[in-house]
N, C-alpha and C positions, 0 to 999 in steps of 0.2 A: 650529634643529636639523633636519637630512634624516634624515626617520625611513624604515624601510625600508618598503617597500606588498607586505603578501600579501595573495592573490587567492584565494579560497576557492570554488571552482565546486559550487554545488550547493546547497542548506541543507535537504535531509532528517537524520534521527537524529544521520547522522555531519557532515553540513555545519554544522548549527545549534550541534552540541555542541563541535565545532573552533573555530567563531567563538567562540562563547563563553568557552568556557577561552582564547584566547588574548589575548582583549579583554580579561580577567579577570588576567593571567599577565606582559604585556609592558606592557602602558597604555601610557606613551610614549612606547616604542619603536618601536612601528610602527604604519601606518594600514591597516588592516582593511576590506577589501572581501568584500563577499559578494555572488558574479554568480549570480542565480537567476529563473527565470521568472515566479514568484510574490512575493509583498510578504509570505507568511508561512512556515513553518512545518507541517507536516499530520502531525497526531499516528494514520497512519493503524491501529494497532488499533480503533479508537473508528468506522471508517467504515462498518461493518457495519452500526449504531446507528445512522447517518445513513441510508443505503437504506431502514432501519426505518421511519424516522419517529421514534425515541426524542431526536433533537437535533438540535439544528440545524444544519445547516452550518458556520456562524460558531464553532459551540462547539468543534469539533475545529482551529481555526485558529489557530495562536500567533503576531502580528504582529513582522515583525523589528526595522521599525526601534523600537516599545515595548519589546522585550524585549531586544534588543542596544544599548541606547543608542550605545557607543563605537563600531559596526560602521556601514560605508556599504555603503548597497543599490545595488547598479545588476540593474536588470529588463532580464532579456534571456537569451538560451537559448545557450548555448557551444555552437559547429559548429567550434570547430579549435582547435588549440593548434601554437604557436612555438615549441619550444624554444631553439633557437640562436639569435632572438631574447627569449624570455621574455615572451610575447605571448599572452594570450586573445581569440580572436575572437568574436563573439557577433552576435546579430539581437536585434533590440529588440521588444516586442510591437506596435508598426506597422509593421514589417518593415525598420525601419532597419538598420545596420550598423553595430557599435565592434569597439575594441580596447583591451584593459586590458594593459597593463605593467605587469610583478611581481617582484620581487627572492624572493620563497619561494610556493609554488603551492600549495594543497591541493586535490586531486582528490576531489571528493565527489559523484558523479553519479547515485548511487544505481542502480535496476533499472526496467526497463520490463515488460509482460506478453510470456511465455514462448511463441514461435509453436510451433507443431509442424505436419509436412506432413500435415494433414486436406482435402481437399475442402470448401470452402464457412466453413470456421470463420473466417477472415476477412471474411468477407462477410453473416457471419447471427449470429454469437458476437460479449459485449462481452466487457470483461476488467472489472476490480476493484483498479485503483492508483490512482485520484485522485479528489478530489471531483467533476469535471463528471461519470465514469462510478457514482457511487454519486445523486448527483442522479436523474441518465437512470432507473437500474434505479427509483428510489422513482417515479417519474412512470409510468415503464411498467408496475410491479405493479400499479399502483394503476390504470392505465389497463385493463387485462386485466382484473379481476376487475371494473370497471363495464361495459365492453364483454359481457361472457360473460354480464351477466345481462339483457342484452337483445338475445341471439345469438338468431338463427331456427335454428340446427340443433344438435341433440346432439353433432355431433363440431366444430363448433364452439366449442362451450362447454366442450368437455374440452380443445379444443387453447389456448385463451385460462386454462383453469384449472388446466393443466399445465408448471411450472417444472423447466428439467432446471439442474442446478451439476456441473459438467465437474473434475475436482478436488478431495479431499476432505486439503488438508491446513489449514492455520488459516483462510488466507481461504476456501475452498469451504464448511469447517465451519459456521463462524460465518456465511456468507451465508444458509447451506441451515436452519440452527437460527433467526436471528433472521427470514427470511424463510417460514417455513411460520407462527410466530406472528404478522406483521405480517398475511398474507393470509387466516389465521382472522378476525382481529377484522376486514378489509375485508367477509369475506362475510355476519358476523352481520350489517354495517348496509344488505345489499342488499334481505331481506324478502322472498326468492326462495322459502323453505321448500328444499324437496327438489328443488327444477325444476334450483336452480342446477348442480346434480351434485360431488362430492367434489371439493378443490383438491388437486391431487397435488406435491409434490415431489421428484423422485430427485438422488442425488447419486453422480454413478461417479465411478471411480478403478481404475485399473490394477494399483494396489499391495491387498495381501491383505487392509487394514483401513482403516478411517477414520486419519487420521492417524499417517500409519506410521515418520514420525522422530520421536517421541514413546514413552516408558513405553507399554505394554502395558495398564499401569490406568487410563491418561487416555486410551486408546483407547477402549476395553472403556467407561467411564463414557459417552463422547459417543455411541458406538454406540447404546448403551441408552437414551439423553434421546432420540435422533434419533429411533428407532424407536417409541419408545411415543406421539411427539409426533404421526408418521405418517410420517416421510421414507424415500423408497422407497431405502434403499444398495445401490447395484451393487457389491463392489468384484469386482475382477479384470476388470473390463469399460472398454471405450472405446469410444470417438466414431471410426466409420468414414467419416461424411459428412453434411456439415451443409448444410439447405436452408430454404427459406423456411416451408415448413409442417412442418418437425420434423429430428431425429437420427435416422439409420441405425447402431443399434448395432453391434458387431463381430458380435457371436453370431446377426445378421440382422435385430433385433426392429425395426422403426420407430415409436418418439416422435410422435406430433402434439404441436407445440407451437408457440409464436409467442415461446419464452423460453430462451434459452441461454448461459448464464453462464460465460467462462471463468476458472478458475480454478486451470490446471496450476502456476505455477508463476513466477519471473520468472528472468529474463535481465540481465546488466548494459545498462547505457547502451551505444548503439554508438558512442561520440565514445569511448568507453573503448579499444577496441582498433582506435580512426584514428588517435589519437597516434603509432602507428608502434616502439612497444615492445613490451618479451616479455609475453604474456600467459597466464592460464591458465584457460580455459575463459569469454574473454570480460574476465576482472580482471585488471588491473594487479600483474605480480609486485614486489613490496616485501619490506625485509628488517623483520627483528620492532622495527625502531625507526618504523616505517612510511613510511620512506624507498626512494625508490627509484634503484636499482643503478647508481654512474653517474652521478649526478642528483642533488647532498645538496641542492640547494635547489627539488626536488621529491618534495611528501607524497600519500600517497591512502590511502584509508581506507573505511569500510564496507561496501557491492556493490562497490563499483569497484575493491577491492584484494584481491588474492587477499596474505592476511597466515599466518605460518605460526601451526599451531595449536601450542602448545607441550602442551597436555594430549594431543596426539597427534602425536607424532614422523613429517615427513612427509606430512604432510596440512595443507590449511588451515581455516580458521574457516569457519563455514556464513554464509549469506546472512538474518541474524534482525537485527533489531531492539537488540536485548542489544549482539551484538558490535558493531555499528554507532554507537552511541550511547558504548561503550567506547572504540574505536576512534577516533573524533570527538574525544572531551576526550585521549587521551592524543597525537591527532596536533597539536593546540592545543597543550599542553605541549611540548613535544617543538619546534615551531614557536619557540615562544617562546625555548628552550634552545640553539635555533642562533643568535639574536639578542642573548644575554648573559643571558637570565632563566630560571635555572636548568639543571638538566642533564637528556639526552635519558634516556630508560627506554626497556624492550623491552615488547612488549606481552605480558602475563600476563589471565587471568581465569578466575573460579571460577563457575561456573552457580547462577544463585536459585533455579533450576525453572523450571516453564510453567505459562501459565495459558491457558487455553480458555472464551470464555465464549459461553455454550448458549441465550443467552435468558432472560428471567423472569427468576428467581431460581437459573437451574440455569448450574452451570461445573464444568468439569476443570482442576484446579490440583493442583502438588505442589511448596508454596514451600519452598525449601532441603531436596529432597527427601520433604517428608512428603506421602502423595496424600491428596488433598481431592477431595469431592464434593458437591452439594446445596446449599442455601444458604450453609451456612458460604464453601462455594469460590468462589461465588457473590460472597460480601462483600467477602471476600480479593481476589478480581480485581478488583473493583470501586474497592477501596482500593488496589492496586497502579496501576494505571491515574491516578486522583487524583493520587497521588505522583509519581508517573513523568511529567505533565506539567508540561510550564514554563510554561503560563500556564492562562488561563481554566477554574482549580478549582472555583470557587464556583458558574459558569455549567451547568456541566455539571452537578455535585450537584445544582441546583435543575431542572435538565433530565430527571434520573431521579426525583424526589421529585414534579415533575409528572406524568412517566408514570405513576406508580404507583398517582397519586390520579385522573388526567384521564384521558379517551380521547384517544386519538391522531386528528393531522387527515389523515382522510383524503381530501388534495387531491392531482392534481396542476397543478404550477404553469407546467408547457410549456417550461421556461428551455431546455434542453439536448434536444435532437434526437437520433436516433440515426444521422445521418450525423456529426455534431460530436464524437463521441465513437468511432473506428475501432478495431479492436480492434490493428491494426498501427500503430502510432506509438510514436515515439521519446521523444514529450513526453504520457506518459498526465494530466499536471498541466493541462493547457491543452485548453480544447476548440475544438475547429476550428472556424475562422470561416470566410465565403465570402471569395473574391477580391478586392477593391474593384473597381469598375468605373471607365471613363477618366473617365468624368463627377464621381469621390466624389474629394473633397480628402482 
């Protein structure tokens, strides 16, 4: 029997949940490719906690070919798409060259880190989308605050003990909150007393409050944890110029620091708008069956598709996790229905709420509406998280149950360099290697 082959680019939220449900939906009707630069999966709310030290790496990684039994991996980074042929082009992780032929496509490329025209922030700023760059950040905190306590000068040691996070929406948040706890418990173990001088972190943002597409009360909550924890919040403030020894703020002030996080915001993929179709704002326009216009045997779906929002007439779905992971199983479905298994649906969805999580025991949550604070919301996230991943539950739970009882190790282990990790890249999932030289096979 010739079954048809869809080609699913991408396996973030909306990649992994498309393969799935369709793996799930057609069985042997078609053969399932998933073209992705990685062998997993990256559950990234959870990679804050990795910068931490609270997990491990491995713990936030969900393996595809374990969890998609039916699905075939091919490793490799999509740089073009065919249409008029029906062709994915791709580079393989040693720099080889394929092509994947596909009778139905799914677009799932997900988002990269958001540049804006700064002075210097590409050159001195990381971003916060993949594991090699939350690696890098745990190495270098942890490198800062041993360097600072055997700096020869006072403004040394404030500029090694001063963390700025550019960005205060979930990932700023959550960087700025688990990272001022991670760099307290580093400088209890230096033994410094008073010499070491206070570890400072600030956290700007342009907009009027901490997390400003959010409730008001799950503002207002993380505001107040931030603050009492110590973190300095700019908001209405930006980053005028980024250099080796600190930020130049707008308002004039200059930053010593040797740490600057960014975290404005993301961008889709740019393979997203070299296809050569209508775009809007970077995504791929689709109609609400997540089809695209012209194209029934092309789908796309979460950053990559601008999908309309039906709860707002006119506007589309924001770039979160939620609709992505929605958007993912119903383009599966939906995939499947063009194939003979079942019928296509329009995409609908109802909001669970948000959760924010602060550190310790402290989070901003308001599931299905009701606001949560303090351990309770704490738990709640904690348990939404659990649920919400497709694999490695068990590993994680026994990963906070250790924190809680253990001190955290504070090493760093040198894997990821801060040239391997650029803050302009197209593939934040992969950290840059050197060249090969004529001599390496």
């Amino acid at each position: 029997m010739i079954r048809s082959r869809v080609v699913v680019v991408g396996a973030g939220f909306a990649g992994f949940q498309a393969a799935r449900a369709l793996s799930r939906a057609a069985r042997d009707k078609a053969e399932i490719i998933v073209l992705n630069p990685t062998d997993y999966f990256l559950y990234l709310p959870l990679l804050p906690q990795v910068a931490a030290g609270i997990l491990e790496p491995r713990r936030v990684t969900v393996s595809i070919p374990d969890s998609l039994p039916r699905v075939r991996l091919v490793l490799g980074e999509a740089v073009g798409i065919d249409l008029a042929e029906r062709r994915v082009h791709y580079t393989d992780p040693e720099g080889g060259s394929g092509a994947l032929e596909y009778d139905r496509l799914v677009l799932a490329v997900g988002s990269v880190n958001k540049l804006l025209p700064v002075p210097g922030i590409a050159d001195h700023a990381h971003g916060f989308r993949g594991l090699p760059e939350a690696l890098y950040l745990r190495d270098h905190i942890t490198r800062q605050i041993e360097m600072a306590a055997t700096a020869t000068t006072s403004q040394e040691r404030a500029s090694r003990r001063t963390f700025v996070v550019v960005g205060a929406g979930y990932t700023g948040t959550e960087v700025a909150a688990q990272g001022k706890l991670f760099t307290d418990a580093l400088t209890r173990k230096q033994r410094t007393g008073d010499q070491g001088g206070p570890v400072r972190w600030l956290l700007l943002d342009i907009a009027e409050r901490v997390l400003p597409e959010l409730d008001r009360r799950l503002s207002s909550t993380a505001d107040r944890v931030l603050r009492r924890r110590g973190v300095d919040i700019r908001t209405g403030t930006s980053v005028k110029e980024a250099t080796r020894d600190g930020v130049l703020l707008d308002d004039g002030e200059f930053i010593d620091t040797r740490t600057l996080i960014w975290c404005v915001g993301v961008r889709p993929d740019p393979l997203v708008s070299d296809v050569g179709l209508p775009v809007e704002r970077g995504r791929l326009l689709v109609d609400s069956r997540l089809t695209v216009p012209g194209h029934p045997e092309f789908f796309a779906c979460g950053d990559a598709a601008a999908v309309p929002d039906p709860t707002r007439p006119g506007q589309y779905t924001p770039m979160t996790a939620q609709h992505a992971s929605r958007q993912g199983k119903l383009a599966g479905l939906n995939v499947a229905a063009s194939l003979g298994r079942g019928e296509q649906r329009a995409y609908s969805h109802h909001d669970l709420g948000f959760l924010v999580d602060l550190g310790g025991v402290q989070a901003a949550a308001n599931p299905l509406g009701v606001p949560l604070s303090g351990p309770l919301a704490g738990a709640v996230t904690r348990g939404y998280h659990l649920a919400a991943m497709p694999g490695n539950r068990v590993r994680v739970a026994a990963d906070w149950l250790l924190d809680a009882a253990l001190p955290r190790q504070s090493v760093q282990l040198g894997l990821v360099r801060s040239w391997s990790v650029p803050l302009d890249t197209a593939s934040p999932e992969l950290a840059r290697v050197p060249a090969p030289t004529v001599n390496e096979e």
